[in-house]
C-alpha positions as CSV (number, residue, x, y, z in Angstrom):
1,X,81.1,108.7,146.7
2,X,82.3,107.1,144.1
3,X,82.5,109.0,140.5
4,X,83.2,108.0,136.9
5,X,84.6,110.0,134.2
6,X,83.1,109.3,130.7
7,X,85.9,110.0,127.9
8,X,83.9,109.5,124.5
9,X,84.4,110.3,121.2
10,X,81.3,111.8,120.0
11,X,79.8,113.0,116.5
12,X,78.0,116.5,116.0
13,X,74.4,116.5,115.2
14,X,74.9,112.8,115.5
15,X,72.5,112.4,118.4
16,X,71.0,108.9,118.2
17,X,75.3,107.7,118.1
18,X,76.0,110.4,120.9
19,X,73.0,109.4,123.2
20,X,73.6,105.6,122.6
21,X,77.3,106.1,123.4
22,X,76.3,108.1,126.8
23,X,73.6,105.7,127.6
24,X,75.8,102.4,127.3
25,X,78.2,104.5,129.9
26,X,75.6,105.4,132.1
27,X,74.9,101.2,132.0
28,X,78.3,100.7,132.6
29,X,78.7,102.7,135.4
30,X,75.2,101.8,137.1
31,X,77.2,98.3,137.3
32,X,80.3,99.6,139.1
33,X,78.3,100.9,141.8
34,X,78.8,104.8,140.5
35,X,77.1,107.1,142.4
36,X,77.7,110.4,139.3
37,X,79.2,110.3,136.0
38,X,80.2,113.0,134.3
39,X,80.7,113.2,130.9
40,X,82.2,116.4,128.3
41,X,81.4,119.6,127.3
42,X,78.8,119.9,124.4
43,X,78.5,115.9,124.7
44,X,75.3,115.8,123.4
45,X,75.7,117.7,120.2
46,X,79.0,117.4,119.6
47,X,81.8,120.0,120.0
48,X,81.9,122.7,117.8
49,X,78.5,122.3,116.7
50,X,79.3,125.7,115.0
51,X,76.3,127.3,113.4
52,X,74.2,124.1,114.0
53,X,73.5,126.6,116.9
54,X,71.5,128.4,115.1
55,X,68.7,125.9,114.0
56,X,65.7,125.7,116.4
57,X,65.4,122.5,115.5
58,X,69.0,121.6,116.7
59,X,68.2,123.0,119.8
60,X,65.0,120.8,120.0
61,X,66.9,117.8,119.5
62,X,69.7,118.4,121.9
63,X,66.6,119.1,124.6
64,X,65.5,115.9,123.7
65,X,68.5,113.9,124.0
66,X,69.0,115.2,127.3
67,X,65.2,114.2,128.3
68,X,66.1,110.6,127.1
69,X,69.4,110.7,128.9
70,X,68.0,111.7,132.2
71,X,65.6,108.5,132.0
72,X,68.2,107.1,132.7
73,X,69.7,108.3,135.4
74,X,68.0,106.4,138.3
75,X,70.1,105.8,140.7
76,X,72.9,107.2,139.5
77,X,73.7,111.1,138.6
78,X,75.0,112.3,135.5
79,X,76.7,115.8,134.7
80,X,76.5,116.3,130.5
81,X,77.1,119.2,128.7
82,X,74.7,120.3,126.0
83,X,73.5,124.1,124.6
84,X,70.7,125.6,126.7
85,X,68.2,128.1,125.5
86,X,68.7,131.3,127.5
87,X,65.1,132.3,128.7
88,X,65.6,136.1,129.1
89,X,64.9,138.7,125.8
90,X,68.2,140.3,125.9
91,X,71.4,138.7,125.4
92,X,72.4,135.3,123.3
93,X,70.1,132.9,122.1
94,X,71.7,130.3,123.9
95,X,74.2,128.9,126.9
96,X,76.9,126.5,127.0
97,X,75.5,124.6,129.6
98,X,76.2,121.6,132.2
99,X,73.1,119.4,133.1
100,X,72.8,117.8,136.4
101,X,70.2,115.2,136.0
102,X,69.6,112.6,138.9
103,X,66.4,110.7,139.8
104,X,65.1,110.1,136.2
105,X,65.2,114.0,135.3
106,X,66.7,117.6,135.1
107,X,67.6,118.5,138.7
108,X,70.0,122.1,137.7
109,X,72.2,123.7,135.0
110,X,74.9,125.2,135.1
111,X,76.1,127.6,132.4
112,X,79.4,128.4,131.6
113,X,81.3,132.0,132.1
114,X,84.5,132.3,130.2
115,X,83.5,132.2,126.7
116,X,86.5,131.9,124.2
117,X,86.8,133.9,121.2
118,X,90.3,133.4,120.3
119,X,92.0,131.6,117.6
120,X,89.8,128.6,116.9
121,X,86.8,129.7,119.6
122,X,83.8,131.0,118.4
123,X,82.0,130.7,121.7
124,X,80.5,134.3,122.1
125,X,79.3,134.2,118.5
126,X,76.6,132.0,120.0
127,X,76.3,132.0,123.9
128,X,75.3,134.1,126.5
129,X,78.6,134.6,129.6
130,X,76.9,133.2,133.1
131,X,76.4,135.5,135.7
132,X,75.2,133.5,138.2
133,X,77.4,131.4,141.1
134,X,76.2,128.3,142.6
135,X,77.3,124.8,143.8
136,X,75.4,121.7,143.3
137,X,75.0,119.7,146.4
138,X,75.0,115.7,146.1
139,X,75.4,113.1,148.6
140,X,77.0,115.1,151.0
141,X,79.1,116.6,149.0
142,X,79.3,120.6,147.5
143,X,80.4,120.6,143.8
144,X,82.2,123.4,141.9
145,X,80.7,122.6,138.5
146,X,82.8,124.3,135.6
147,X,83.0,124.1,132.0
148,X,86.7,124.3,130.2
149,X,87.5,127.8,130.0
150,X,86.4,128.5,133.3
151,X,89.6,127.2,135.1
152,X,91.7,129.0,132.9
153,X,91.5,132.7,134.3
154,X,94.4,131.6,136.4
155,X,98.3,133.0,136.7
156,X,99.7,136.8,136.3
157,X,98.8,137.6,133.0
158,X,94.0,136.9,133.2
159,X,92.3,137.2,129.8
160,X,89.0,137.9,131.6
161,X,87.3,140.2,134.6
162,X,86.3,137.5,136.0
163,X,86.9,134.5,137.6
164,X,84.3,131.3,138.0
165,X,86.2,129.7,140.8
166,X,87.1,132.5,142.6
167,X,82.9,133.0,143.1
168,X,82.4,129.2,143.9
169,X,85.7,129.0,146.2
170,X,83.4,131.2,148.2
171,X,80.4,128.4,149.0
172,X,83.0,126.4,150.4
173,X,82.9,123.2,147.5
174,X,84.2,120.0,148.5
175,X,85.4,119.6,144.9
176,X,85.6,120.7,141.2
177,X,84.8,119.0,138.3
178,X,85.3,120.6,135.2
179,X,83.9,119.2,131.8
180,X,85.7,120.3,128.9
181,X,86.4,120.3,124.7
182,X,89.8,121.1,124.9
183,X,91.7,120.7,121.0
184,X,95.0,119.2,120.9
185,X,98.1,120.7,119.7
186,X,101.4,119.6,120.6
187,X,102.3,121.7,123.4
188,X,98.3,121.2,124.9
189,X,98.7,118.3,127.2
190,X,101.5,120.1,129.1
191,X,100.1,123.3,129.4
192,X,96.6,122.2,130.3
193,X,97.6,119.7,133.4
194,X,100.1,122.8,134.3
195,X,96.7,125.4,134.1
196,X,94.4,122.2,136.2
197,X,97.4,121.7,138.7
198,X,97.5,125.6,139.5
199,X,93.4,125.4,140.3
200,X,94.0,122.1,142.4
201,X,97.1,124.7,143.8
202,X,95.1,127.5,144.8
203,X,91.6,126.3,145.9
204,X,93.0,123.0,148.0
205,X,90.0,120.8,146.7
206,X,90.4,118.1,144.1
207,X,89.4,118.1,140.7
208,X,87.8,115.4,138.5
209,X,88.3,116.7,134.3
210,X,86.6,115.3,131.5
211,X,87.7,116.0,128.0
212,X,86.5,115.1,124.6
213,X,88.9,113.2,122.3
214,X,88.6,112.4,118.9
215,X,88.5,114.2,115.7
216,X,86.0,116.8,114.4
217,X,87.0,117.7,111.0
218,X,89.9,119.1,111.5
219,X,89.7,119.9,115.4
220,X,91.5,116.8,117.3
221,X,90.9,115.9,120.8
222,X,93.4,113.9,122.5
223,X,91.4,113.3,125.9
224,X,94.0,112.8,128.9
225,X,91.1,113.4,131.4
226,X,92.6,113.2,134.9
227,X,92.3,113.3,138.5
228,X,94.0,115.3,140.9
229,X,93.8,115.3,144.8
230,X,93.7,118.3,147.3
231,X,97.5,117.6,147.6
232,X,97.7,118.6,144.0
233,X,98.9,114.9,143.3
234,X,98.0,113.8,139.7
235,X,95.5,110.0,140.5
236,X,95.3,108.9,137.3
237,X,95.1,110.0,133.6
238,X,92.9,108.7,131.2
239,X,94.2,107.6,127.5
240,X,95.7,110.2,125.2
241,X,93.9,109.8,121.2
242,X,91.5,106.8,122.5
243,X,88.0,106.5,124.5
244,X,88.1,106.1,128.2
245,X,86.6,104.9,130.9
246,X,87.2,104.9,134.7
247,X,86.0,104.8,138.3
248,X,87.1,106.8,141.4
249,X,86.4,106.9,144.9
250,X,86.5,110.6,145.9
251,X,87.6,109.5,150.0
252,X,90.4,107.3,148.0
253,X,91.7,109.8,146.0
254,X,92.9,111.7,149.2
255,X,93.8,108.8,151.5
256,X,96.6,107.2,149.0
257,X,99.9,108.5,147.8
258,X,100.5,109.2,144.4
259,X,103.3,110.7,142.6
260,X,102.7,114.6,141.5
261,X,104.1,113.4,137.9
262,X,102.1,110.5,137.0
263,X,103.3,109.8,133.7
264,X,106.4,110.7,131.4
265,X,105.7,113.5,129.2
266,X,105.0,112.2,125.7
267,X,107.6,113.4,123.4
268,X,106.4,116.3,120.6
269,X,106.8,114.0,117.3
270,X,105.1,110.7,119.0
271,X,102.1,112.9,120.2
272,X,101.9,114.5,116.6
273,X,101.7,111.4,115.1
274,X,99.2,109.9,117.3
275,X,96.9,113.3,116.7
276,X,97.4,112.4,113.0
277,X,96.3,108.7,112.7
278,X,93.2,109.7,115.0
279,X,92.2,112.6,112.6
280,X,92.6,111.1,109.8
281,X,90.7,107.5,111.1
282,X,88.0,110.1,112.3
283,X,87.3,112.0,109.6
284,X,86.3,109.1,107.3
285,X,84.5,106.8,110.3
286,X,82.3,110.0,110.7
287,X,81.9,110.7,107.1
288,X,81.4,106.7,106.1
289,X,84.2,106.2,103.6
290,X,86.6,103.6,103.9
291,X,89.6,104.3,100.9
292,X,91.7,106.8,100.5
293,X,93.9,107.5,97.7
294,X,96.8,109.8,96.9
295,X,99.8,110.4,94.8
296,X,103.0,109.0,95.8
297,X,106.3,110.6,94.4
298,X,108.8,109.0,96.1
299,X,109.3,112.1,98.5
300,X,109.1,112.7,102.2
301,X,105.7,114.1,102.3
302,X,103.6,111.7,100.0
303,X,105.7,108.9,102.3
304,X,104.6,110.3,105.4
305,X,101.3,111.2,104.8
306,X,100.5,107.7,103.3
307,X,102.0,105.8,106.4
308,X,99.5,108.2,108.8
309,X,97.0,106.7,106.3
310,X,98.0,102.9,106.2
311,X,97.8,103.4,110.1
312,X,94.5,104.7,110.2
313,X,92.6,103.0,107.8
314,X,94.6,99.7,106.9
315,X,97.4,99.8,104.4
316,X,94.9,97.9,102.1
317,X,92.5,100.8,102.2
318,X,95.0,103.3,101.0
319,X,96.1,103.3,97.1
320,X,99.1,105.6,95.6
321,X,99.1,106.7,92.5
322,X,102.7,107.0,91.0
323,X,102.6,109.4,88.0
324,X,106.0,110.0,86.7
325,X,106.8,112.8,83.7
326,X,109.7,112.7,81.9
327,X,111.7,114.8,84.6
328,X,110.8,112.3,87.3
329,X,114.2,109.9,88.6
330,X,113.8,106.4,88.4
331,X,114.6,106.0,92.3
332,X,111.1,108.3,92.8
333,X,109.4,105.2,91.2
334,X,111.1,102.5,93.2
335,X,110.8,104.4,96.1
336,X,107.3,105.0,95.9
337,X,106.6,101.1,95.2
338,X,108.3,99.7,97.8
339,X,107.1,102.7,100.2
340,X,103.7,101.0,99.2
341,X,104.5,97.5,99.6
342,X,105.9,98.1,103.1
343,X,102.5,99.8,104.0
344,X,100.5,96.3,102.2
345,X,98.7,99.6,99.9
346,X,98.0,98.9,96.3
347,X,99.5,101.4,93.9
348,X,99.4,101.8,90.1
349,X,101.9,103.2,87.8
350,X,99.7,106.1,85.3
351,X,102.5,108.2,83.2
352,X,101.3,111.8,82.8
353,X,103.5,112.4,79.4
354,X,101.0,111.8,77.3
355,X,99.1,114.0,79.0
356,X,100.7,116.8,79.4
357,X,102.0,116.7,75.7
358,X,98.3,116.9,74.5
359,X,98.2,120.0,76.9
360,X,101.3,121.5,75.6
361,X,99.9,121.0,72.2
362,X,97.0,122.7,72.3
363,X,98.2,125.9,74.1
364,X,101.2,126.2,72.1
365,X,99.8,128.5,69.6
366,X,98.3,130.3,72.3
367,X,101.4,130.2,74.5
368,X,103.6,132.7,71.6
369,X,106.5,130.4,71.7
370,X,107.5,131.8,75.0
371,X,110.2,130.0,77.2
372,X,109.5,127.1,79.5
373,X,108.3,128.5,83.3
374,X,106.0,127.9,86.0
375,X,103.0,127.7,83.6
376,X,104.4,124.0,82.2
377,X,105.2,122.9,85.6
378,X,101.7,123.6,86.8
379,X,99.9,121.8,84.2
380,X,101.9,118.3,84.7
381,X,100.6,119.6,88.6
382,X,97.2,119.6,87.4
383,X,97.6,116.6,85.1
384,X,98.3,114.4,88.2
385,X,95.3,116.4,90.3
386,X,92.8,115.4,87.6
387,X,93.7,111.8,87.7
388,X,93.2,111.7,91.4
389,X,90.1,113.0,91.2
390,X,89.2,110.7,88.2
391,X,89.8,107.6,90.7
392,X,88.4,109.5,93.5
393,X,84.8,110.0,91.7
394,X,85.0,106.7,89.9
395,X,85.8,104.7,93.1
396,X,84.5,106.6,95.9
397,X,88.1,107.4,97.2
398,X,88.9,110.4,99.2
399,X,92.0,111.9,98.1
400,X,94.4,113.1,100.6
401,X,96.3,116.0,100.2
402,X,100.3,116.1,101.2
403,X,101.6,119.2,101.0
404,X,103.4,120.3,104.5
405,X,103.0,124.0,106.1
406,X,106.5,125.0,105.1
407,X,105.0,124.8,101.6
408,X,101.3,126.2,101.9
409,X,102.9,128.9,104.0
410,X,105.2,129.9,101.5
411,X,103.1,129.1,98.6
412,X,104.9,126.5,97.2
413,X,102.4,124.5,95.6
414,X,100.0,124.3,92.7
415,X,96.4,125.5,92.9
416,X,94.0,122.6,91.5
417,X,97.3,120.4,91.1
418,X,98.8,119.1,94.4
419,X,97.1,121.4,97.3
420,X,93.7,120.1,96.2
421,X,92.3,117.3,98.3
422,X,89.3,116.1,100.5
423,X,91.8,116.4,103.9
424,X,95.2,117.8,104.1
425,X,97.1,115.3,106.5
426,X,100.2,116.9,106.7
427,X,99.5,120.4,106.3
428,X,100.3,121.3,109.9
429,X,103.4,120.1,110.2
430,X,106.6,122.2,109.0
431,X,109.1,120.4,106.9
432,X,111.6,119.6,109.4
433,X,109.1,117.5,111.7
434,X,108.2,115.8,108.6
435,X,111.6,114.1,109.0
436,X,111.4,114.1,112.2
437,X,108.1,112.2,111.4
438,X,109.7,109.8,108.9
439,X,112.2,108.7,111.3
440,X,110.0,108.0,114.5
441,X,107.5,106.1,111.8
442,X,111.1,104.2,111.0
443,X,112.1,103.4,114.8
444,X,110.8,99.9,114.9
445,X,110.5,98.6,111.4
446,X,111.9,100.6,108.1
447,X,109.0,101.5,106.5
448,X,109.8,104.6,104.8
449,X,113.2,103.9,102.2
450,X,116.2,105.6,103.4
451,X,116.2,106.7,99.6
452,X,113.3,109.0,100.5
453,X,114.2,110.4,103.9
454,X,118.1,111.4,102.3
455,X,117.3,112.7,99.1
456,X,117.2,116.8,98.5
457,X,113.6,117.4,98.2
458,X,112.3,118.2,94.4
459,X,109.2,119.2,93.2
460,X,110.3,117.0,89.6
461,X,108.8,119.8,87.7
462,X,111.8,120.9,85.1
463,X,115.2,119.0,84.9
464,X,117.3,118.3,88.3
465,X,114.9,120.5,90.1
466,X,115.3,120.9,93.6
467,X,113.3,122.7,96.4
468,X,116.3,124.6,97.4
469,X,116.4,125.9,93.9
470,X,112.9,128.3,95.0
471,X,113.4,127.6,98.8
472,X,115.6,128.8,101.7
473,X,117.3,125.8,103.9
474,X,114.1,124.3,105.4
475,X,115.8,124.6,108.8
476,X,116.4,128.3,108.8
477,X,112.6,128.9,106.5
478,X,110.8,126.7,109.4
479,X,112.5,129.0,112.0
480,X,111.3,131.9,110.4
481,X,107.9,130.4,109.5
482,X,107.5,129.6,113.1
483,X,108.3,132.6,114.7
484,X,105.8,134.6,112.6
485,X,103.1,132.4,111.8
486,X,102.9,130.5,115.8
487,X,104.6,133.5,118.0
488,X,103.4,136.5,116.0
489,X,106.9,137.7,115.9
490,X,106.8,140.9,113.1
491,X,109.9,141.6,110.8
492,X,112.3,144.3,113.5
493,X,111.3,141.5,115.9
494,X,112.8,138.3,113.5
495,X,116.2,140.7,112.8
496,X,116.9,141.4,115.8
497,X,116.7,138.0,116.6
498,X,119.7,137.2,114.0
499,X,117.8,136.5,110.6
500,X,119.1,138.3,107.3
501,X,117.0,141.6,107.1
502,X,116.1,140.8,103.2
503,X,115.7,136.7,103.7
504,X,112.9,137.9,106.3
505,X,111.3,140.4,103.8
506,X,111.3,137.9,101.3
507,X,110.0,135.4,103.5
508,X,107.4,137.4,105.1
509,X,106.1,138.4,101.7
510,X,105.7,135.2,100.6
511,X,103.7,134.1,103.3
512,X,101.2,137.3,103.2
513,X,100.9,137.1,99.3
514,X,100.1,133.2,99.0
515,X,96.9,133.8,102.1
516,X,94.7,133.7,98.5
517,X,96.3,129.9,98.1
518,X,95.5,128.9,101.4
519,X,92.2,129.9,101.5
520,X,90.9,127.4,99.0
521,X,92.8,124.4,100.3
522,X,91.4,121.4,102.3
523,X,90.6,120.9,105.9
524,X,94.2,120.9,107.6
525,X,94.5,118.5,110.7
526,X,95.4,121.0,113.4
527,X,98.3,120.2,115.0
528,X,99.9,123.0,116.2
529,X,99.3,126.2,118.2
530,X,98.4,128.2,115.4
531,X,97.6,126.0,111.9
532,X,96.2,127.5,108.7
533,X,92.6,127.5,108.7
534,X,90.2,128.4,110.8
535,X,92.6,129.2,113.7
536,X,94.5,132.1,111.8
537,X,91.8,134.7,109.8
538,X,93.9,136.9,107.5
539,X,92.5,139.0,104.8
540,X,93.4,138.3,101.4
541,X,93.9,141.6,99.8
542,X,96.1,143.4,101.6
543,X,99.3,145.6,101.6
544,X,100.7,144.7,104.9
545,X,104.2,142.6,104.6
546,X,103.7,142.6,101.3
């Protein structure tokens, strides 16, 4: 039998793109001879379709996308995953579900059992848990059909009561396939072909996985769909941040050797940067713009974030703004420009003096002759924010936001000035890896000025300002930052581990106290384990830490 694994990047509520996409595969496939396809998790309406869910007429549409789909499975099979309609009175409105369709229509569903409802998951919100067991028989062959989650109430430490193969190990399958939206963060690819491998492990049968990959908003999905024998021997591996598309013959699979490690492990940085470019290409493909602008300061981050921009859209399509103040060095501005010229982007040159004398002027009577502070550096913040915005409604740009997590998670940054934004690019990725960024984006070609990487980072706010001036040592902050923020670690926890008792308080406050910031920036490309967003839910007004 020979089987194909479909890895597309599809849109939600985008159904006439999704069912084209899965159609032209099904064509594809139909001319290699493929006896099933299989194709990802909530393929048909796109993964998370979020409250989508709870349209009727979304659901009506997703029915009828699978209708046309199955048309087209003559002979051929396909396994796609859309949400079902659960026909019972109590329970969920709805199931995540896997279609079998064969012969031109519907032949079973599967629903899945695990439903996530941690960190980013928002499954049982919506769907109803499976209760039911059963194999799907095809061609001789007993399939173990499971949806994502549902191979990953393996190891010591089980999240559920249940587990889906545990049931299905019992009706003897000859495989498993398992169709899956599984988001990216650095550490994901590792841990998920270590969590498939321990299946493949403990049942003896082989496994074929399909994964999304592509961007939804701020969700990315970096594919790496693979196969792995009953000899727990990794066949292939489908492309990491691109669409896919291969064929395998399940009696080959089992009579080659193949190495257990397939590929070298992608380094951290590389994979970030990868995840980047995709997200941010994504998110305007899918929401039909083409330009971006941004400001450029001559720092690391502006740097960064516009070379993750060049690469996504075309350095052509990305213009910096350079919009120096009195305080601002002269090496910012040369910096900047030939950061842009390296990257083939446009840039123009708008001083915000003027600017922010006018605003000085009129709020000095108000302003009772007190001493320069934070309030004058957060208007020449705001100055530069509304001249974005200017280009961005006068142009059609989207404005990318470039502040990193060290700084939203500390709250170093200026509401309405430089968090605002239509994306946040970098806002996932702590200060240090934002060098570590700018030199693997420098390992071929020098694109980012030395200038930029070596300087002491400075807001440019008041004279000879530097970030260290508000800021603890980035490499001991992001230590701290991490520990809390991505392990959970609280305050007796971070001590003992060797930090300053009253740097962590301080710390620790800062982060809890600035949630009010964070709440009101941009979509964040999630990149980590746990980003800002929709992945951590803290309450705003609150005492603890703080």
């Amino acid at each position: 039998m020979k089987i194909a694994l479909a890895q597309l990047n599809f849109h939600v509520g985008n159904f006439s793109h999704n069912v084209n996409k899965i159609n032209n595969a099904i064509g594809k496939a139909k001319q290699n001879k493929v006896d099933l396809i299989v194709f990802s998790e909530l393929a048909v309406s796109g993964y998370p379709p979020r409250d989508f869910l709870e349209f009727n007429d979304f659901i009506d549409k997703c029915q009828s996308a699978v209708e046309s789909i199955a048309s087209e499975c003559n002979d051929i099979a396909a396994i796609i995953g859309s949400p079902t309609r659960n026909p019972e009175f109590k329970g969920k409105a709805l199931y995540n579900s896997a279609y079998f369709l064969a012969e031109g229509k519907i032949q079973d569903v599967v629903h899945k059992t695990l439903l996530p409802n941690y960190d980013i998951f928002d499954e049982y919100r919506y769907f109803e848990p499976n209760t039911v067991f059963k194999t799907i028989e095809f061609k001789g062959h007993k399939i173990a059909l499971t949806i994502c989650e549902d191979l990953w109430n393996i190891g010591n430490d089980p999240l559920y009561i249940v587990n889906p193969m545990d049931e299905l190990a019992k009706q003897n399958p000859d495989l498993m396939i398992n169709i899956a939206a599984s988001p990216f963060d650095y550490n994901q690819p590792k841990r998920r072909k270590k969590i498939l491998l321990q299946n493949v492990e403990k049942y003896k049968i082989p496994l074929f996985y399909v994964n999304h990959v592509g961007a939804q908003t701020e969700l990315l999905f970096d594919g790496g769909s693979l196969v792995i024998n009953k000899n727990s021997e990794v066949v292939d591996e489908l492309k990491y941040f691109d669409e896919d598309f291969k064929v395998f013959d399940v009696d080959e699979i089992e009579s080659k050797k193949f190495n257990k490690i397939h590929k070298t492990e992608t380094e951290k940085i590389a994979l970030i940067h990868d995840a980047l470019v995709m997200g941010v290409r994504n998110y305007f493909e899918k929401l039909g713009f083409k330009k971006a602008i941004l400001g450029l300061s001559g720092g690391i981050d502006s740097a960064v974030s516009h070379v993750i921009a060049a690469r996504a859209l075309s350095g052509e399509n990305v213009r910096g703004i350079l919009m120096p103040s009195k305080f601002s060095s002269l090496h910012s501005i040369s910096d900047a420009k030939l950061l842009a010229e390296n990257c083939n982007s446009p840039y123009d040159i708008i001083s915000i003096e003027e600017i922010y004398k006018s605003y000085d002027q009129s709020l000095k009577p108000f302003f009772n002759d007190l001493p320069f502070n934070v309030a004058e550096e957060n208007l020449q913040a705001r100055a530069r924010a509304m001249l974005l915005m200017a280009l961005s409604n006068k142009f059609g740009y989207i404005l990318l936001n470039t502040s990193n997590k060290s700084e939203a998670a500390v709250g170093y940054g200026t509401l309405y000035g430089d968090m605002c934004g239509g994306l946040s690019v970098i806002g996932d990725v702590y200060k240090s890896d934002v060098f570590r960024l700018a030199h693997y984006i420098n390992k071929d070609k020098k694109i980012i000025p030395e200038n930029t990487i070596n300087k002491p980072p400075s807001a440019e706010l008041r004279p000879n300002q530097k970030d260290s001036d508000s800021l603890p040592d980035y490499k001991i902050l992001d230590e701290i930052l991490y520990e809390y923020i991505e392990k959970r670690k609280g305050p007796q926890e971070l001590i003992k581990m060797g930090f300053d008792v009253d740097f962590v308080k301080r710390v620790l406050k800062l982060v809890n106290t600035n949630e009010y910031k964070r709440y009101q920036t941009p979509p964040i490309l999630r990149i980590s384990p746990k980003a800002f967003g929709i992945g951590r839910r803290m309450p705003i007004v609150a005492k603890y830490l703080s």
